[in-house]
N, CA, C and O atoms as CSV, one atom per row, in Angstrom:
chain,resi,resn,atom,element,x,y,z
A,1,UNK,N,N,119.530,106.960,39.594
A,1,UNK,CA,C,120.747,107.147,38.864
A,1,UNK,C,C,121.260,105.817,38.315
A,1,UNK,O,O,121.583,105.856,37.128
A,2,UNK,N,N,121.394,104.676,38.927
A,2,UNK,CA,C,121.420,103.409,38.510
A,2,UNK,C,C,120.574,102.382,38.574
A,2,UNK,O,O,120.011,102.100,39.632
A,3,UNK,N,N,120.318,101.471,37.074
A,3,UNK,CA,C,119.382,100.811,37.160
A,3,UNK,C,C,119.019,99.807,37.769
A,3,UNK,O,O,117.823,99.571,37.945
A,4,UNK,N,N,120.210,98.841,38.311
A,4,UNK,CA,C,119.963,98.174,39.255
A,4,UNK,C,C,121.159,98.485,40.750
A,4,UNK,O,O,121.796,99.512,40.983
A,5,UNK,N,N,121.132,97.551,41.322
A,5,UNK,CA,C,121.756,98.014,42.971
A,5,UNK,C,C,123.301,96.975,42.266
A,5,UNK,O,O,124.427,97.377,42.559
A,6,UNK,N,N,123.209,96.254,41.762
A,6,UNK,CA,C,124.758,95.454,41.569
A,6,UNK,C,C,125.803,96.416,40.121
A,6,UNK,O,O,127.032,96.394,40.044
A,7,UNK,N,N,124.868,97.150,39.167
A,7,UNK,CA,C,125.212,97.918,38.115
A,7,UNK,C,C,126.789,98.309,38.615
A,7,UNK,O,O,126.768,98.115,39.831
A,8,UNK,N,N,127.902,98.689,38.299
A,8,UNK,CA,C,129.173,98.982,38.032
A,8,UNK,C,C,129.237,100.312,37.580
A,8,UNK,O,O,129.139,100.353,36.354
A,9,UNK,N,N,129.408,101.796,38.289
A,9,UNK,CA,C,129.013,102.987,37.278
A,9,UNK,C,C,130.980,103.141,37.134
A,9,UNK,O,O,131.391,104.272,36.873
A,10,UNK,N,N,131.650,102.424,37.246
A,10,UNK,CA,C,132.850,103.046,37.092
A,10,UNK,C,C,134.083,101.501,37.099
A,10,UNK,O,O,134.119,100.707,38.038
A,11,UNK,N,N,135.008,101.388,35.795
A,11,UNK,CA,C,135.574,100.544,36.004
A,11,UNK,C,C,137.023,101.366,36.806
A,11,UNK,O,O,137.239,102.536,37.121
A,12,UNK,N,N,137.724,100.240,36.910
A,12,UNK,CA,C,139.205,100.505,37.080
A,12,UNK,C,C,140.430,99.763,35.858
A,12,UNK,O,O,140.676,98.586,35.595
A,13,UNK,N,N,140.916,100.870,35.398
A,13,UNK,CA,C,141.774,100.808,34.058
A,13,UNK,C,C,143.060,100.494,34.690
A,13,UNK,O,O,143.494,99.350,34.560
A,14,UNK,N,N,143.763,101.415,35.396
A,14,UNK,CA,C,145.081,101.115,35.562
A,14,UNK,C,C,145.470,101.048,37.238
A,14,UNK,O,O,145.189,102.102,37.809
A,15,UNK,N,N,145.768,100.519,37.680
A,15,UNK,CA,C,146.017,100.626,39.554
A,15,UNK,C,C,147.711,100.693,39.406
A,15,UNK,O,O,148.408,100.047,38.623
A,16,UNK,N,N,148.082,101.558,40.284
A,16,UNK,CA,C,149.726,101.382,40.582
A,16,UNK,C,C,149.601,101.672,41.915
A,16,UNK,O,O,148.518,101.977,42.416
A,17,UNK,N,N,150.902,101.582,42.689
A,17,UNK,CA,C,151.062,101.822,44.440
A,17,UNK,C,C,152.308,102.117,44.417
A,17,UNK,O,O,152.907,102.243,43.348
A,18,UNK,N,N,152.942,102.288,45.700
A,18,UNK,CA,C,153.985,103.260,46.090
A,18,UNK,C,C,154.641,102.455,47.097
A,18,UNK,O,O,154.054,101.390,47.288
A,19,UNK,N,N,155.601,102.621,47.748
A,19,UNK,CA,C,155.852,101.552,48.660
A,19,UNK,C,C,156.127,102.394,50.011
A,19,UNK,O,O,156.996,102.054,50.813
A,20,UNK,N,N,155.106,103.794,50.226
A,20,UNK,CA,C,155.043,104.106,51.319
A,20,UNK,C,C,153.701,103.337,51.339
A,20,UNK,O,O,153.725,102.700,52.393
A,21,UNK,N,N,152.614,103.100,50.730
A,21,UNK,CA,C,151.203,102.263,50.847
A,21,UNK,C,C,150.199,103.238,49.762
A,21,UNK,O,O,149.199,102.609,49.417
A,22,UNK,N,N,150.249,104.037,49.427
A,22,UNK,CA,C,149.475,105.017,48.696
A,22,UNK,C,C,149.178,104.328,46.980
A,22,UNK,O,O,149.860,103.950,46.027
A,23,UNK,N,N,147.749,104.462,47.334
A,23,UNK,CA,C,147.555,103.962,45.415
A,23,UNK,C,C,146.830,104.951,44.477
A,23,UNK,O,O,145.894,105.644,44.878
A,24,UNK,N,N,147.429,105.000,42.860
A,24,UNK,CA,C,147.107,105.565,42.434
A,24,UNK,C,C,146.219,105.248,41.396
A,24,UNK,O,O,147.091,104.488,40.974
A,25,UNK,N,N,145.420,105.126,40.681
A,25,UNK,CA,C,144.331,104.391,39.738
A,25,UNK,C,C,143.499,105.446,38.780
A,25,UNK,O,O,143.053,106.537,39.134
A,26,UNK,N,N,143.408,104.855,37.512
A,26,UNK,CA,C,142.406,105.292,37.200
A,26,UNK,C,C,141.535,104.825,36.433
A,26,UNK,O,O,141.611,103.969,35.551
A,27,UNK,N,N,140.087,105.872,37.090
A,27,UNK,CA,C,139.002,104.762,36.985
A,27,UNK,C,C,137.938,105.734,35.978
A,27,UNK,O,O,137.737,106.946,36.054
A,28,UNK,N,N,137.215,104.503,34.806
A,28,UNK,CA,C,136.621,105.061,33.609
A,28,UNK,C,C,135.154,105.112,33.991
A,28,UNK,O,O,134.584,104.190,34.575
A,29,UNK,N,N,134.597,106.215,33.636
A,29,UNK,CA,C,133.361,106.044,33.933
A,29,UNK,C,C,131.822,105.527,32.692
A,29,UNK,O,O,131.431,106.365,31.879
A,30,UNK,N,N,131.341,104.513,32.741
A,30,UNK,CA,C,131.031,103.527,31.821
A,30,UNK,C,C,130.010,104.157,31.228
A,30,UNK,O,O,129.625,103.618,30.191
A,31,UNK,N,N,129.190,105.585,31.717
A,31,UNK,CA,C,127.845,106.091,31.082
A,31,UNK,C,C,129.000,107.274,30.346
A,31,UNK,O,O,128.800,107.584,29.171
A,32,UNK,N,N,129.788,107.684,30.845
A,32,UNK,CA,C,130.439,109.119,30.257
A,32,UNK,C,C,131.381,108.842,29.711
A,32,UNK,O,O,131.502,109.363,28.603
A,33,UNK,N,N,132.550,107.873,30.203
A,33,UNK,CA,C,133.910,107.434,29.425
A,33,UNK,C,C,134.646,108.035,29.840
A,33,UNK,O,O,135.814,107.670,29.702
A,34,UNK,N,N,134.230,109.768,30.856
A,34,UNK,CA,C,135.472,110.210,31.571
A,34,UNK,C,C,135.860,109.604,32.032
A,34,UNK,O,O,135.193,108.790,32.671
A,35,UNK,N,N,137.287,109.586,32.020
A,35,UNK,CA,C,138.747,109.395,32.928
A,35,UNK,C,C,138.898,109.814,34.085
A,35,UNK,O,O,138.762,111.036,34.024
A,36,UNK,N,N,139.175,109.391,35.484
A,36,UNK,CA,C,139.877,110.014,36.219
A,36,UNK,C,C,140.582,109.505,36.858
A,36,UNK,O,O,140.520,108.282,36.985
A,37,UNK,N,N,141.598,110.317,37.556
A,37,UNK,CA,C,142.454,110.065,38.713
A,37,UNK,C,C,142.274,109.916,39.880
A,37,UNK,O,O,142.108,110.918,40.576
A,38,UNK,N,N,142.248,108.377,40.564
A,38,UNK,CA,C,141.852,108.691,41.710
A,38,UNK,C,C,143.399,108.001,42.590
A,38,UNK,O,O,144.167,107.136,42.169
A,39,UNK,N,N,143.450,108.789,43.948
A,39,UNK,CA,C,144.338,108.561,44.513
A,39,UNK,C,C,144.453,108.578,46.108
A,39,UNK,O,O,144.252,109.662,46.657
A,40,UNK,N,N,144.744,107.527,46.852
A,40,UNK,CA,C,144.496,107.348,48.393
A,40,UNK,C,C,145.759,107.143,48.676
A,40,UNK,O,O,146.641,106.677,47.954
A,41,UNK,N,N,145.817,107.611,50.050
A,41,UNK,CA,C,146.956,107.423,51.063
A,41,UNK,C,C,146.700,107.814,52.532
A,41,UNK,O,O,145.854,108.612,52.933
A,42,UNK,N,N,147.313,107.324,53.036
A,42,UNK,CA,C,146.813,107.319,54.869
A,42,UNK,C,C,146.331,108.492,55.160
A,42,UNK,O,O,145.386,108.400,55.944
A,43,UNK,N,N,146.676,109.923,54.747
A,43,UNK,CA,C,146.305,111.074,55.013
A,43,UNK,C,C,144.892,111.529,54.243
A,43,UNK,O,O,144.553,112.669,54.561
A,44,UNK,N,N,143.960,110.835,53.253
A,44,UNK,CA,C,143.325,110.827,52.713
A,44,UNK,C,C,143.186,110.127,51.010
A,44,UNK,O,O,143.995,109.279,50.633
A,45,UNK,N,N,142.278,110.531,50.284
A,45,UNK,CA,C,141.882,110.456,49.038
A,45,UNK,C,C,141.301,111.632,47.787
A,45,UNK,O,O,140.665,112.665,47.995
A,46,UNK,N,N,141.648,111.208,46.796
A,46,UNK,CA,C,141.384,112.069,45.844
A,46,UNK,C,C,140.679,111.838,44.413
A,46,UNK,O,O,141.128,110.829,43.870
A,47,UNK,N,N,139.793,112.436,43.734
A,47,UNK,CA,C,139.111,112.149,42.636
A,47,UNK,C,C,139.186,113.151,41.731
A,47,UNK,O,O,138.519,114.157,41.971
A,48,UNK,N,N,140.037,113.104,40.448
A,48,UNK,CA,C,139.854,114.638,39.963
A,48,UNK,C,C,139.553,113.901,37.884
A,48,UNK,O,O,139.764,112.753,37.490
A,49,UNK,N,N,139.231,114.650,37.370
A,49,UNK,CA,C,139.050,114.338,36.170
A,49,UNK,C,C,140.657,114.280,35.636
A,49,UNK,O,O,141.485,115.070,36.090
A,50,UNK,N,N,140.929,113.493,34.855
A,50,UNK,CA,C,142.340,113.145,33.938
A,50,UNK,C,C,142.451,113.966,32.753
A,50,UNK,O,O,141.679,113.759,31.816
A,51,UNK,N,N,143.348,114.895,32.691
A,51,UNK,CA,C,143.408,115.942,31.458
A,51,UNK,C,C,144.591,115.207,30.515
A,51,UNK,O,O,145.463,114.441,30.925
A,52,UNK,N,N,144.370,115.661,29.129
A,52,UNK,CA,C,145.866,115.405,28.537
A,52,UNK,C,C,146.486,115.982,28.286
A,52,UNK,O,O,146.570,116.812,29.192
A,53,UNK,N,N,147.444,116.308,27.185
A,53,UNK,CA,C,148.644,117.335,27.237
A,53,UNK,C,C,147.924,118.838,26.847
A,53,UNK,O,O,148.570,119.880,26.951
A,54,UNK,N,N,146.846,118.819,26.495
A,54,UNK,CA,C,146.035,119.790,26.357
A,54,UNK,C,C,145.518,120.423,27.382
A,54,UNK,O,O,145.206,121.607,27.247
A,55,UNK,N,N,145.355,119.855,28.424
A,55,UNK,CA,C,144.229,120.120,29.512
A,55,UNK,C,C,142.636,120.127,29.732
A,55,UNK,O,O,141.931,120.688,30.570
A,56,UNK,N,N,142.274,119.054,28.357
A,56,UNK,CA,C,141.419,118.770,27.798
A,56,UNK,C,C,141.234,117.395,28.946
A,56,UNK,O,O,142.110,116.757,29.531
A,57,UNK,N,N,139.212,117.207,28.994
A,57,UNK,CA,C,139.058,115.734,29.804
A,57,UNK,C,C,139.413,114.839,28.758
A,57,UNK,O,O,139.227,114.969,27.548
A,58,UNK,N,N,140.142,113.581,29.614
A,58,UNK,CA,C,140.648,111.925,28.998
A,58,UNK,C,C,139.174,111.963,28.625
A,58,UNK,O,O,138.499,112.934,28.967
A,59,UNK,N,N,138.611,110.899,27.901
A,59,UNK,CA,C,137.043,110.618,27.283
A,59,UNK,C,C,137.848,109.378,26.452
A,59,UNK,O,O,138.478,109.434,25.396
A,60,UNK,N,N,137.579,108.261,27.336
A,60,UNK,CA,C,137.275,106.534,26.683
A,60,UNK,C,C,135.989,106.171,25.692
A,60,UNK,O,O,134.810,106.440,25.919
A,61,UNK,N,N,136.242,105.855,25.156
A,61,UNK,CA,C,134.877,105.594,23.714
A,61,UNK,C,C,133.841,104.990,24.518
A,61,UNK,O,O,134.297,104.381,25.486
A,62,UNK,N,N,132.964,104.979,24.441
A,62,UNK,CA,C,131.752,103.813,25.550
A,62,UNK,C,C,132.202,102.761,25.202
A,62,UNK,O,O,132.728,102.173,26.147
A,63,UNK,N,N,132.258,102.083,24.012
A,63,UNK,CA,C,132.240,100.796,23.401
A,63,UNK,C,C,133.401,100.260,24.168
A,63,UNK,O,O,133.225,99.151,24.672
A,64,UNK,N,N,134.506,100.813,24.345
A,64,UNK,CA,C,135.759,99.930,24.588
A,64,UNK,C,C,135.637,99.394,26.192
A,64,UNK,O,O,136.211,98.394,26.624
A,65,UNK,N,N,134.633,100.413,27.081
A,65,UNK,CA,C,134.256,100.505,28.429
A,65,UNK,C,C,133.383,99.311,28.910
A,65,UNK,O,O,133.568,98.626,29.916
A,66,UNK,N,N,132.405,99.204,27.994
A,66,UNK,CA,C,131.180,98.060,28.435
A,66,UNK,C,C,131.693,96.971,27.169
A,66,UNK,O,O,131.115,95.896,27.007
């Protein structure tokens, strides 16, 4: 799936936190450009695709990604 072992399959675009400790981020994926939401807090974590006002997937251009 990746070509080498150091390769990056996913950046991080935006990070925010909470000031119970919980962060929320989202991270672009550099072969697809999907968007998603990912989100942790002491009780666990979460990964879901980022929709917009449509409910359509976020989709980052490749170019702007790599």
């Amino acid at each position: 799936m990746f070509s080498k072992k150091n390769d990056k399959r996913f950046d991080e675009k935006m990070v925010g936190s909470s000031q119970q400790g919980s962060i929320i981020s989202i991270w672009v994926d550099r072969q697809t450009g999907v968007n998603y939401l990912y989100t942790w807090s002491a009780q666990g974590c979460t990964l879901t695709p980022l929709l917009d006002e449509k409910g359509e997937v976020t989709v980052t251009d490749i170019e702007e990604v790599n």
